[in-house]
BAFI-3210 file (N, C-alpha, C; in Angstrom, 3 decimals, decimal comma, padded with zeros to 6 digits):
// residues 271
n [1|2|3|4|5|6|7|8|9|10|11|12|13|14|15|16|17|18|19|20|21|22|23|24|25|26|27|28|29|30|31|32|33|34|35|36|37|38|39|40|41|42|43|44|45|46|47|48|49|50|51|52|53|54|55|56|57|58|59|60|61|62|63|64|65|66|67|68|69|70|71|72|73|74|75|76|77|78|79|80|81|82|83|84|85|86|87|88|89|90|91|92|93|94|95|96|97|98|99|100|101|102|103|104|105|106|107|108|109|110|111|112|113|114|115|116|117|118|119|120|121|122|123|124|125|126|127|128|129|130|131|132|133|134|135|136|137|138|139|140|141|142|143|144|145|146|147|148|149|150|151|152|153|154|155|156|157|158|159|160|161|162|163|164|165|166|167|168|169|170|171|172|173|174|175|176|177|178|179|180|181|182|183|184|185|186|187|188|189|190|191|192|193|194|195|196|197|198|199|200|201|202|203|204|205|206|207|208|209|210|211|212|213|214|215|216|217|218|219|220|221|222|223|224|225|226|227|228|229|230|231|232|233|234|235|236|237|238|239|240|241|242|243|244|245|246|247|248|249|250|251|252|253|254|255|256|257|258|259|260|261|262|263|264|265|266|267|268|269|270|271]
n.u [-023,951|-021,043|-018,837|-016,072|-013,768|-010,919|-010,839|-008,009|-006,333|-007,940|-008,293|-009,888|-012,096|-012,493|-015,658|-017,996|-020,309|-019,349|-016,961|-013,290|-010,961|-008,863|-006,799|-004,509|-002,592|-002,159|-000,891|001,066|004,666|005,511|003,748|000,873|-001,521|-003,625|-003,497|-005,909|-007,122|-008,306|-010,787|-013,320|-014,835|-017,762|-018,124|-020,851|-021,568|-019,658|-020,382|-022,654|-021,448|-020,553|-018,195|-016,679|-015,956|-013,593|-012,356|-009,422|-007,610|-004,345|-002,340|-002,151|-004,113|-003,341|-005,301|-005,915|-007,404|-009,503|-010,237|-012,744|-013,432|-010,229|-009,267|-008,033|-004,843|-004,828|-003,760|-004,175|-005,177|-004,301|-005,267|-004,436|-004,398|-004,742|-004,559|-005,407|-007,068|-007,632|-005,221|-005,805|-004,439|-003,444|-005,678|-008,621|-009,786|-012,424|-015,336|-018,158|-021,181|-021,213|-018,410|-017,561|-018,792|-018,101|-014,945|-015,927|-016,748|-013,936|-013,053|-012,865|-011,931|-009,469|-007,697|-006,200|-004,342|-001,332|001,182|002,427|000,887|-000,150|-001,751|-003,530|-006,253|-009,716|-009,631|-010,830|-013,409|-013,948|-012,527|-015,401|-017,171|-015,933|-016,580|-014,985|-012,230|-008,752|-007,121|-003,779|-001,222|001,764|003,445|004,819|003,444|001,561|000,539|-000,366|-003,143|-006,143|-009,058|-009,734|-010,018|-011,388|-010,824|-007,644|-004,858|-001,949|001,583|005,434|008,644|008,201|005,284|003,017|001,156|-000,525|-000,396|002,225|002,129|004,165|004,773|007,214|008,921|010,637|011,204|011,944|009,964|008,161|008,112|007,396|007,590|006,688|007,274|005,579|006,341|005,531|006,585|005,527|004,393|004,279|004,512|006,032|008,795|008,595|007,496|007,270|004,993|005,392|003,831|004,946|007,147|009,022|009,620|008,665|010,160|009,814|010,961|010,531|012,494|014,319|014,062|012,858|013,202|012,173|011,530|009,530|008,031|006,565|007,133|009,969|012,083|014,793|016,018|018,383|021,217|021,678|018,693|018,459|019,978|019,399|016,823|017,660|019,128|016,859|014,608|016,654|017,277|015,339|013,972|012,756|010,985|009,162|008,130|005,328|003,842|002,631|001,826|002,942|004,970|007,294|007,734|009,507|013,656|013,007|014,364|017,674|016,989|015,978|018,310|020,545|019,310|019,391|021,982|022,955|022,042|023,008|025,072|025,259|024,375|026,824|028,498|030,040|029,677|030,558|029,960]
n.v [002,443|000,867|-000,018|-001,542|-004,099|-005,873|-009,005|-010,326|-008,671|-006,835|-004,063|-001,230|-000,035|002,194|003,659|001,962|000,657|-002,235|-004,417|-003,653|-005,009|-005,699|-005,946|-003,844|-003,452|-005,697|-006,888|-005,824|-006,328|-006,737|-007,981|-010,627|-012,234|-014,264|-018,148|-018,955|-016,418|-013,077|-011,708|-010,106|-008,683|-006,683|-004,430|-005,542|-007,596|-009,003|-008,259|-009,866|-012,336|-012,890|-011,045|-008,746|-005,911|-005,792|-004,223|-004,047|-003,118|-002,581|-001,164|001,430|003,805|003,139|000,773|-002,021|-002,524|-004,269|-006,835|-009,458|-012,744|-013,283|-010,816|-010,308|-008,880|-009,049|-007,513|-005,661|-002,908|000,131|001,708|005,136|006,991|010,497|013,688|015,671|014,488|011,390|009,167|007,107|004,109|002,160|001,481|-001,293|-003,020|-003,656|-002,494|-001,611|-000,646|-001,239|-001,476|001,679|002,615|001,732|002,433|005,625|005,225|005,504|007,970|008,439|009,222|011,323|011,702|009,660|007,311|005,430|002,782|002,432|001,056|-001,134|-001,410|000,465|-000,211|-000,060|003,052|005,731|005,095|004,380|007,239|008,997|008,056|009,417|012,521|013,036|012,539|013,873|012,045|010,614|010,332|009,255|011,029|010,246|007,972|008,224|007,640|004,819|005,576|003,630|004,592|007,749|010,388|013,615|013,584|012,889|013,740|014,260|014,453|015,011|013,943|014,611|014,691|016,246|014,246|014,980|016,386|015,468|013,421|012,349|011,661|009,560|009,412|006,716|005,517|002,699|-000,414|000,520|003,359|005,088|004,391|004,484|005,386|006,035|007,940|007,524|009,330|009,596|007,354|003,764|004,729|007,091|006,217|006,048|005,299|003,132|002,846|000,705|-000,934|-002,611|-001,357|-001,565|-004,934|-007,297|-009,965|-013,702|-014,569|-012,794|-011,056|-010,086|-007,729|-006,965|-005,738|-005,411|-006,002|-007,070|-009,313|-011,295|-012,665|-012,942|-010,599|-008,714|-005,937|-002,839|-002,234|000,785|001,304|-000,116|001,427|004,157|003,883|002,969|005,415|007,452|005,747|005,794|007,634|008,172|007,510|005,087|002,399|-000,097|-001,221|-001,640|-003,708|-004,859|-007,033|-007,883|-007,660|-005,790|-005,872|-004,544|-003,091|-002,452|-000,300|-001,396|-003,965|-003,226|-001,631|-003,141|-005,954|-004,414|-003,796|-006,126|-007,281|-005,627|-006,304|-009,051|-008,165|-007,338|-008,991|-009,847|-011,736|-014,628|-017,891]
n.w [-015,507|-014,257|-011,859|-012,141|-010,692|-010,769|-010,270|-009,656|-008,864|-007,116|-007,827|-008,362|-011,461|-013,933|-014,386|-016,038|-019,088|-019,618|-019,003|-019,026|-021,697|-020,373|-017,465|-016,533|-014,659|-013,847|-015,796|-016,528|-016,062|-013,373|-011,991|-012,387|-014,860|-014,175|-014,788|-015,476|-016,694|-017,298|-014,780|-013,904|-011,600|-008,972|-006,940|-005,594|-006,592|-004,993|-002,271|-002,235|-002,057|000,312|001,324|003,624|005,301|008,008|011,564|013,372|016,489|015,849|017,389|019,639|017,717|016,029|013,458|011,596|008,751|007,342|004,257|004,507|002,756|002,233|-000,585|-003,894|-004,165|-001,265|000,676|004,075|004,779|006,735|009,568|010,071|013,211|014,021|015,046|013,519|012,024|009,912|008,448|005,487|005,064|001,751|001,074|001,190|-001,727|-001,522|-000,244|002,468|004,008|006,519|006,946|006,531|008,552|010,466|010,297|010,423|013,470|014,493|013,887|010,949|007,783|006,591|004,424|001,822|000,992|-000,773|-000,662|-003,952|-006,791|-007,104|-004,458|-004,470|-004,324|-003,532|-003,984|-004,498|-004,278|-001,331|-000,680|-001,658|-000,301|002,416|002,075|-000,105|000,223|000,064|-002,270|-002,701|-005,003|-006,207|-008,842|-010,884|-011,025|-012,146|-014,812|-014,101|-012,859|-012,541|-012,049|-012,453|-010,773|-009,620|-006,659|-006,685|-005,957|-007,070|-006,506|-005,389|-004,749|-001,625|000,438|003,268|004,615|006,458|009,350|011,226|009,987|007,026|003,298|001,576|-001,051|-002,722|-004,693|-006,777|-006,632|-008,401|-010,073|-008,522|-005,982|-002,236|000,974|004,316|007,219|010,273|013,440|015,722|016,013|018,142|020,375|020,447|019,372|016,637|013,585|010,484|007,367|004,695|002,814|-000,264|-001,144|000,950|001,763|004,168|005,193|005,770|007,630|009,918|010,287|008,693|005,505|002,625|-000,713|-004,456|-007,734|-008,854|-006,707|-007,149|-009,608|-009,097|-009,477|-009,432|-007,480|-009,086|-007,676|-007,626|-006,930|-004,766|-003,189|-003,246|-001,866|000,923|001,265|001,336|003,973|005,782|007,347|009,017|011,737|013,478|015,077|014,697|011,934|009,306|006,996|003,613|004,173|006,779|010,036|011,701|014,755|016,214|016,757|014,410|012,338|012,394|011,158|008,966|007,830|007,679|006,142|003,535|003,095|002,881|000,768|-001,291|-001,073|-001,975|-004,773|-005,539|-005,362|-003,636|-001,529|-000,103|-001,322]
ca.u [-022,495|-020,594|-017,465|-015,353|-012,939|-010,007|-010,843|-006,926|-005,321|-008,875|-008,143|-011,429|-011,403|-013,148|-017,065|-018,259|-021,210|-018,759|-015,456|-012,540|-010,678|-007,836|-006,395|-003,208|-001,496|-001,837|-000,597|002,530|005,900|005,486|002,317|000,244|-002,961|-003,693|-003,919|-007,374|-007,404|-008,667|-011,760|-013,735|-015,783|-018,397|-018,862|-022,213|-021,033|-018,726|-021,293|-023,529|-021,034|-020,111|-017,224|-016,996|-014,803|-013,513|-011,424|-008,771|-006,605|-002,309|-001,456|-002,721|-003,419|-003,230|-006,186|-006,119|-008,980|-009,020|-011,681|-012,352|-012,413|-008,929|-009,658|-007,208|-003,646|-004,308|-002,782|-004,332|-005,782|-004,199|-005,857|-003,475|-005,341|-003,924|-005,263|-005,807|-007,558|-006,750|-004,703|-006,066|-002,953|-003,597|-007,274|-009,146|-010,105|-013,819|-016,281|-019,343|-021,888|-020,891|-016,976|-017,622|-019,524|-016,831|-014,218|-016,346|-016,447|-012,777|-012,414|-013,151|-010,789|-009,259|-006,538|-006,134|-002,607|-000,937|002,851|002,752|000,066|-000,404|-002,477|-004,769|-007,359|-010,905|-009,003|-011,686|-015,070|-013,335|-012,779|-016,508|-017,843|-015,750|-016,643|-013,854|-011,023|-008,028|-006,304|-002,472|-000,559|002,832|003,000|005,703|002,930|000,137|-000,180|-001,351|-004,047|-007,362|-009,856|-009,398|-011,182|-010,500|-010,058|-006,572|-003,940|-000,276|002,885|006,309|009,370|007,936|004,227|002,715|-000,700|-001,681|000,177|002,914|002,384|004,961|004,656|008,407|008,886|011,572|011,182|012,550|009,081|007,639|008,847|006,698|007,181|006,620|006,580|004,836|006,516|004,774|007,064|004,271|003,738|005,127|004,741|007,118|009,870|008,422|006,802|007,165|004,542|005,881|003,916|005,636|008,031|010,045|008,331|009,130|010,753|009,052|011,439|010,633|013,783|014,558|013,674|013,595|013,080|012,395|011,067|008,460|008,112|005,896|008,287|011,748|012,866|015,467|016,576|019,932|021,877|021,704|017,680|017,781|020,724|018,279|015,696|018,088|019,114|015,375|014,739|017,957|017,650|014,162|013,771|011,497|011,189|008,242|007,851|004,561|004,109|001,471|001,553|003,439|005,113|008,487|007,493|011,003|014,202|012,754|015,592|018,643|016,683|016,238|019,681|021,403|019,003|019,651|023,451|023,437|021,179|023,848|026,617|025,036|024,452|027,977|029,118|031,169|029,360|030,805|028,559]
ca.v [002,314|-000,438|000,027|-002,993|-004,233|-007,076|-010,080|-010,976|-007,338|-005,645|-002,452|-000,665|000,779|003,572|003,015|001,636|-000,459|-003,410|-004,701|-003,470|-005,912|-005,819|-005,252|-003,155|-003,665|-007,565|-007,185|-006,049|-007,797|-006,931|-008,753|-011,361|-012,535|-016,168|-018,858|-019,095|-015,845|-012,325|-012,017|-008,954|-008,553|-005,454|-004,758|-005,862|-009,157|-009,089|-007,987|-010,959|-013,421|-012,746|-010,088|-007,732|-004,991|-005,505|-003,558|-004,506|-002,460|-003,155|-000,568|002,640|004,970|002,317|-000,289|-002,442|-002,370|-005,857|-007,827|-011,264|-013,618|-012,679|-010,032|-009,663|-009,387|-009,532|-006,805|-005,102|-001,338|000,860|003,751|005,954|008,096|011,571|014,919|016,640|013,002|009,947|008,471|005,466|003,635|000,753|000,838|-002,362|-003,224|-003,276|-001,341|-001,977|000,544|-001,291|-001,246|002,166|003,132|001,251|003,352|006,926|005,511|005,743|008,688|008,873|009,463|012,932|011,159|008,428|006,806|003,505|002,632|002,026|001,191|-002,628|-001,278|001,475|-000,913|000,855|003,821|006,405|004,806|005,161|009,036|009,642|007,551|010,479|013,385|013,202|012,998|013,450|010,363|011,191|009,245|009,706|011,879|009,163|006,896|008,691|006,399|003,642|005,171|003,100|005,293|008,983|011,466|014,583|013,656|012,737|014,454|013,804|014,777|014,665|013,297|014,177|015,332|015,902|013,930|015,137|016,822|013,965|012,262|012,361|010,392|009,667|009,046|005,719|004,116|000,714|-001,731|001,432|004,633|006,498|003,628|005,166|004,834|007,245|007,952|008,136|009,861|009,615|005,955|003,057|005,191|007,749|005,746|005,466|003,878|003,318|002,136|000,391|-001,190|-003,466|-000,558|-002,478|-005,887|-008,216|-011,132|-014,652|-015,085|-012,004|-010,573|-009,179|-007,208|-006,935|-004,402|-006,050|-004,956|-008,043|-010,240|-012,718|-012,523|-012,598|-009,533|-007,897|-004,053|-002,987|-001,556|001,842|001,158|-000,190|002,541|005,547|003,619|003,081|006,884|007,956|005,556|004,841|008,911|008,347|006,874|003,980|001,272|-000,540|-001,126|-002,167|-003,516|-004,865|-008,411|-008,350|-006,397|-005,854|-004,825|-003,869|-002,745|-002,604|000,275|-001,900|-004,581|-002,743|-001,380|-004,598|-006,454|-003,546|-003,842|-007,594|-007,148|-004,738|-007,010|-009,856|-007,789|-006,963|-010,321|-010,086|-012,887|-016,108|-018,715]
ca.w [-015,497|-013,838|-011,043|-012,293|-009,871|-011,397|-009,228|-009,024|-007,812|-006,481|-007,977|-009,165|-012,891|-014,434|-014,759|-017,907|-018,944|-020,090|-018,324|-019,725|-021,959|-020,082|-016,469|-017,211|-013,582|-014,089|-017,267|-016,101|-015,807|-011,818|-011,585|-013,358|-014,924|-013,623|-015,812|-015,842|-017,665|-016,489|-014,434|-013,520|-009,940|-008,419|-004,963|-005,522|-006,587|-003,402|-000,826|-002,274|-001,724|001,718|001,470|004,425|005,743|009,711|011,916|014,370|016,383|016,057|018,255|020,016|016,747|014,332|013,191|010,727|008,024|005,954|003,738|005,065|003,200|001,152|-001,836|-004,914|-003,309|-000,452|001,409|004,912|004,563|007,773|009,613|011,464|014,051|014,392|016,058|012,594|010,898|009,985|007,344|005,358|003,888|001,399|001,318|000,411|-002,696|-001,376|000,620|002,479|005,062|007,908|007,469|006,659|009,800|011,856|010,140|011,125|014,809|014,821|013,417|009,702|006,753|006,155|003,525|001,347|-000,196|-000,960|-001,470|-004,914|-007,985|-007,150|-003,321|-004,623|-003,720|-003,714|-003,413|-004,803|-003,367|000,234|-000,677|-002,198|001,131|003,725|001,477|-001,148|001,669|-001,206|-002,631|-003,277|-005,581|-006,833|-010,077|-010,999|-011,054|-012,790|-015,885|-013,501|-012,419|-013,563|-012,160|-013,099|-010,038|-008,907|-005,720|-006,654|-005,418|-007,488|-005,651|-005,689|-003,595|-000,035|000,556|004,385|004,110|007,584|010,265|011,537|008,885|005,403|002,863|001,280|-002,710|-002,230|-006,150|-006,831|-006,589|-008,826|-009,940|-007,392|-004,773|-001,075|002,312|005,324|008,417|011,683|014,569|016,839|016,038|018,367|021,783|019,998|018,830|015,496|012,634|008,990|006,966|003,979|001,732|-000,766|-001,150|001,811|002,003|005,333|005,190|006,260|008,901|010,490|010,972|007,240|004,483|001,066|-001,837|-005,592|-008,823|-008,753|-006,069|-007,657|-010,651|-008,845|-010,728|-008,901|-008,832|-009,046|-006,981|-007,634|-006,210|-003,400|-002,415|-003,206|-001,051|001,955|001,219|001,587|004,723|007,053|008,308|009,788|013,184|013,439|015,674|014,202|010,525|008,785|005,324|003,025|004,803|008,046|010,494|012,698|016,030|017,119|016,228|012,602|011,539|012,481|010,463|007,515|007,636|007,306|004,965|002,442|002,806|002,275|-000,301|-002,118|-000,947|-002,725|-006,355|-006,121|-005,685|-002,034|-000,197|-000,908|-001,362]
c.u [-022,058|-019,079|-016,470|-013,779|-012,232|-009,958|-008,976|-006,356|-006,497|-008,917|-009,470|-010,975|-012,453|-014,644|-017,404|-019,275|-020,845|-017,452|-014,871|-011,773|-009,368|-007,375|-004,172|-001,970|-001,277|-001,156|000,639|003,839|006,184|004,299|001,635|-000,930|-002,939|-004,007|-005,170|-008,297|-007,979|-009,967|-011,982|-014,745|-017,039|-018,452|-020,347|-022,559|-020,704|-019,596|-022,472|-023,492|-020,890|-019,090|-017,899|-016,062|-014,900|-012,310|-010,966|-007,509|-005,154|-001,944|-001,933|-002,368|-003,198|-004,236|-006,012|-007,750|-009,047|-010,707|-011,722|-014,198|-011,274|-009,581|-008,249|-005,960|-003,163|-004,156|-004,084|-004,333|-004,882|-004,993|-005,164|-004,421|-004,463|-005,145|-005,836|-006,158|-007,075|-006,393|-005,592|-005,339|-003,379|-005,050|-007,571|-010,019|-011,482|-014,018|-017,540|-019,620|-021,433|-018,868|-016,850|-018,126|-018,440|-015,315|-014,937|-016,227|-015,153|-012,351|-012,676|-011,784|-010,553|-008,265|-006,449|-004,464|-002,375|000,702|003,018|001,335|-000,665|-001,444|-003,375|-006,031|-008,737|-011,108|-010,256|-012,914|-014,907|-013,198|-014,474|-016,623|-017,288|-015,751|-015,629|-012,633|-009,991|-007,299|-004,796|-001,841|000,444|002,767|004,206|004,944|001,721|-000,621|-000,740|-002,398|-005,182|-008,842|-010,007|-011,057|-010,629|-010,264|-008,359|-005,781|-002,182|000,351|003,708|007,296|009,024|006,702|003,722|001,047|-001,548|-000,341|001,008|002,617|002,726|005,363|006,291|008,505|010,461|011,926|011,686|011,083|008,383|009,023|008,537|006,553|007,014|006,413|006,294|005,948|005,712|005,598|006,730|004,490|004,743|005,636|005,892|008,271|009,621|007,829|006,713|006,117|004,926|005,210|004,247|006,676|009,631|008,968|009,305|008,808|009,806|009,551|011,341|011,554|014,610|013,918|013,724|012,774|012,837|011,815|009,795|009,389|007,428|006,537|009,717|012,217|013,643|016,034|017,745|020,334|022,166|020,163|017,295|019,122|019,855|016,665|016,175|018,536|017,831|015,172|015,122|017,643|016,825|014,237|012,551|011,833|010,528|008,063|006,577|004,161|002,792|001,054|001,942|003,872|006,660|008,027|008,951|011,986|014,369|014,140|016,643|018,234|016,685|017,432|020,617|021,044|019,601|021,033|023,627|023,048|022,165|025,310|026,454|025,034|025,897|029,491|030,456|030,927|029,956|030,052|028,792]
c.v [001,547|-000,076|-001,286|-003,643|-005,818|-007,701|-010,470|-009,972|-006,356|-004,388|-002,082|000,040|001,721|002,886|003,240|000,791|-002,009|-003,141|-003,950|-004,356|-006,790|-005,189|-004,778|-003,173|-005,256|-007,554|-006,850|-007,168|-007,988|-007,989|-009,844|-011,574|-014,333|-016,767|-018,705|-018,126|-014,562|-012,380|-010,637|-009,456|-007,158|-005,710|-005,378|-007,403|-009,705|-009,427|-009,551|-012,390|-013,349|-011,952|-009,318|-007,387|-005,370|-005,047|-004,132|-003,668|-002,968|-002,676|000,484|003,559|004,427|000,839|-000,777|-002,763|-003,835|-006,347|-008,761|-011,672|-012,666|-012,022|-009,850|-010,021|-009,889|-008,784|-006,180|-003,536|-000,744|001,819|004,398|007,070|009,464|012,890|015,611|015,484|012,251|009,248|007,005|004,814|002,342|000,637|000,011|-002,064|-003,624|-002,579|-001,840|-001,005|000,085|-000,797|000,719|002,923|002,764|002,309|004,569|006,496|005,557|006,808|009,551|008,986|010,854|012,632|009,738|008,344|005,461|004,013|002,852|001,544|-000,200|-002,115|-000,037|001,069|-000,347|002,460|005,313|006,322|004,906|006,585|009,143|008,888|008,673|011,875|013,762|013,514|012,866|012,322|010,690|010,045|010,299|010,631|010,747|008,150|007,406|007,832|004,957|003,489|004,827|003,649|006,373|009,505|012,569|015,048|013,055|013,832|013,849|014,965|014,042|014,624|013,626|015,258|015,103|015,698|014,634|015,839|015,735|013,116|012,710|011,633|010,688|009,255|007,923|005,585|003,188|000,229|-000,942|002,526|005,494|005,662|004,490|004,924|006,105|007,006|008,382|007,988|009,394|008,110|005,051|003,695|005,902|007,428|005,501|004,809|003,900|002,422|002,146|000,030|-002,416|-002,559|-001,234|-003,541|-006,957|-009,302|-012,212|-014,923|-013,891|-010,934|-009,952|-008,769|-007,405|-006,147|-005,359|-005,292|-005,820|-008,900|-011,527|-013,030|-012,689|-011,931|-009,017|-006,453|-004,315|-002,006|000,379|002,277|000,882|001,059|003,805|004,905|003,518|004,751|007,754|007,532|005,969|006,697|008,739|007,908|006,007|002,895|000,242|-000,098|-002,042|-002,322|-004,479|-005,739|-008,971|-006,985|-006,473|-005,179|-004,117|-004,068|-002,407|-001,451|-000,285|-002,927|-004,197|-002,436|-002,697|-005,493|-006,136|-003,872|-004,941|-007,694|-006,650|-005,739|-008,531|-009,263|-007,725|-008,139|-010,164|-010,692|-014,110|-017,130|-019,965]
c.w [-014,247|-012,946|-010,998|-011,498|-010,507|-010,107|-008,824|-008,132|-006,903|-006,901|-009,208|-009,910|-013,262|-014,785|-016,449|-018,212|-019,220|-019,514|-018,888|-020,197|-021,059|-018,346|-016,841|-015,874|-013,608|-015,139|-017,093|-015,593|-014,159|-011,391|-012,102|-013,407|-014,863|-014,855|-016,055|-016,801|-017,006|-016,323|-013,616|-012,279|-010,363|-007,196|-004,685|-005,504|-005,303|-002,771|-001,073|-002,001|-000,370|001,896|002,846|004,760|007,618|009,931|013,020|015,020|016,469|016,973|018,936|018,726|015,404|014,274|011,998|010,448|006,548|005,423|003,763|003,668|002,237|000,379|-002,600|-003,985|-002,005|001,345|002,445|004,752|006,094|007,734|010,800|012,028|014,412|014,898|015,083|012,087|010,627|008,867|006,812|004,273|003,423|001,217|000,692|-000,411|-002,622|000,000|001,099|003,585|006,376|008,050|007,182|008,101|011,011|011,430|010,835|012,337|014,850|014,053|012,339|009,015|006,076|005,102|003,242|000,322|000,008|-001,209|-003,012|-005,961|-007,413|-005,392|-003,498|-003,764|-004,598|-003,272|-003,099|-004,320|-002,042|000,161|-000,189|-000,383|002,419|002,605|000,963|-000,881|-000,422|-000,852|-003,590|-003,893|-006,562|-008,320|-011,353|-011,932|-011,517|-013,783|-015,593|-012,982|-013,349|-012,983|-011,958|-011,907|-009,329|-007,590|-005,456|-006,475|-006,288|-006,974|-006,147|-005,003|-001,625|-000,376|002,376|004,175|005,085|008,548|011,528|010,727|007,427|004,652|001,975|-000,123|-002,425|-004,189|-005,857|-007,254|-007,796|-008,931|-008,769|-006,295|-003,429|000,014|003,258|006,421|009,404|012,967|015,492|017,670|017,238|020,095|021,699|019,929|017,276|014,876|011,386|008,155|005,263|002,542|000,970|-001,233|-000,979|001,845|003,566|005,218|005,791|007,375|010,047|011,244|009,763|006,823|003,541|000,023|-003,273|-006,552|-008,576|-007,784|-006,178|-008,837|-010,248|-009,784|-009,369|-008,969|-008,446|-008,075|-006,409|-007,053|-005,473|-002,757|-002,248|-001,947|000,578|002,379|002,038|003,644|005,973|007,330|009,273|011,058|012,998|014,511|015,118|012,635|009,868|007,299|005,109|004,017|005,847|008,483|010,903|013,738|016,759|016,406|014,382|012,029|011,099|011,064|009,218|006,776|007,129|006,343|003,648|002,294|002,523|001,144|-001,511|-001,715|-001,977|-004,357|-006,167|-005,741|-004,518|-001,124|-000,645|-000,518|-000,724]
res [x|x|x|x|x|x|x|x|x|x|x|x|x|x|x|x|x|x|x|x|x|x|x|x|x|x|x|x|x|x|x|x|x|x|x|x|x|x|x|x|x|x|x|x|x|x|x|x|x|x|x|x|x|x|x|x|x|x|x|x|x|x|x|x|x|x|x|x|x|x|x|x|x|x|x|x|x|x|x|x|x|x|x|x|x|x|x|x|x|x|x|x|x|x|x|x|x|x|x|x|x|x|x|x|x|x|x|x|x|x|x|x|x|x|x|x|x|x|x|x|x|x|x|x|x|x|x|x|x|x|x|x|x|x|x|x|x|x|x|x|x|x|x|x|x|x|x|x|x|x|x|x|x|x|x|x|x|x|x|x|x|x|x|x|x|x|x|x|x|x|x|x|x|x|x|x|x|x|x|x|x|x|x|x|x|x|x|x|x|x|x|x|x|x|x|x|x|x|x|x|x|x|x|x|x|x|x|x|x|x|x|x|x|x|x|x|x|x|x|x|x|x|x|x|x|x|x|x|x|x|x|x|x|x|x|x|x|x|x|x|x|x|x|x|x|x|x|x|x|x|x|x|x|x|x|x|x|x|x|x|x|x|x|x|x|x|x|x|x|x|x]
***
């Protein structure tokens, strides 16, 4: 039996001795299957080409965990370091003994989660590798998952993965979209890790919320308000998301995106 990982999004599917015909998160109206048509991977494949896991730290308490070269979307794995274990948000969509071993020197993984369906990654083979740390995912978002283990964990609007760290149920990008707060984070001013939940802007100085972002689908109004709802109480200074960051004043930032954002659906900017 075969661990089949969808070369475009990385997300590993239920073992089987043959692909599955279909990747069901590409197949969505959030996501897509490339022209070229869908295309299945293995880590085995990976590791043969040159894939590898490295770590880098962002901040005191927070390393990034990525697969060079690019994998699937894309997106940057976190590992928040805390006193009771260490979060691993986003995990990549592969695995290998060394990026494992460089994870245990920092720590190890006592918890595994993602924002949303589209960053599972290799969510489950990162568990089994720290002795079946659980892997929480929205209950929202159950019918997305594509490989069924009982180190899953479903929850519902706020779960604490770890002691200072709570993961927040937002929706919009997803039903069970989510982002973590870390108090701690940011030399205790804060830190939200996002996701594509909240995604950050190219100019580094906005936000923005969508249904698809490779789709320009937009939500409505009544979604990104329940997501600024959720949010705008927290304290944050620093906000981190799939593909960038805000090192500072990230709250104010968010705050104001969101309201233009809602000032634009409701048609009070003039153009």
């Amino acid at each position: 039996m075969t661990i089949w990982t969808c070369a475009t999004c990385a997300i590993e599917h239920a073992d089987s001795a043959a692909p599955p015909a279909f990747c069901a998160i590409c197949s969505d109206d959030r996501q897509f299957v490339p022209a070229s048509g869908q295309r299945w991977t293995t880590r085995e494949e990976l590791a043969g080409t040159g894939y590898r896991i490295t770590t880098s730290e962002i901040e005191p308490g927070l390393h990034a965990i990525t697969t060079e070269p690019e994998l699937g979307i894309g997106q940057r794995g976190l590992l928040v370091q805390t006193k009771a274990g260490n979060l691993l948000f986003e995990p990549p969509g592969f695995i290998d003994d060394a990026g494992v071993d460089a994870v245990r020197r920092l720590g190890g993984v006592a918890a595994i989660a993602s924002s949303h369906p589209h960053l599972t990654g290799s969510s489950i083979q990162w568990s089994h590798a720290f002795d079946g740390a659980p892997v929480y995912v929205a209950r929202k978002d159950e019918a997305w998952i594509r490989r069924p283990d009982p180190a899953i964990s479903l929850w519902e609007d706020r779960v604490d993965l770890l002691p200072g760290l709570v993961m927040l149920e937002c929706g919009g990008h997803f039903a069970g979209s989510s982002v973590v707060h870390w108090p701690a984070g940011a030399e205790g001013r804060g830190v939200l890790l996002t996701g594509d939940t909240i995604a950050i802007g190219a100019d580094r100085a906005s936000v923005n919320v969508m249904r698809s972002f490779v789709n320009n689908i937009p939500l409505p109004e009544r979604a990104v308000r329940r997501i600024m709802d959720t949010v705008l109480p927290l304290e944050f200074e620093r906000l981190y998301g799939a593909f960038g960051q805000l090192t500072a004043q990230a709250h104010d930032i968010t705050e104001r995106s969101l309201l233009r954002y809602v000032s634009w659906l409701r048609d009070e900017v003039p153009e």
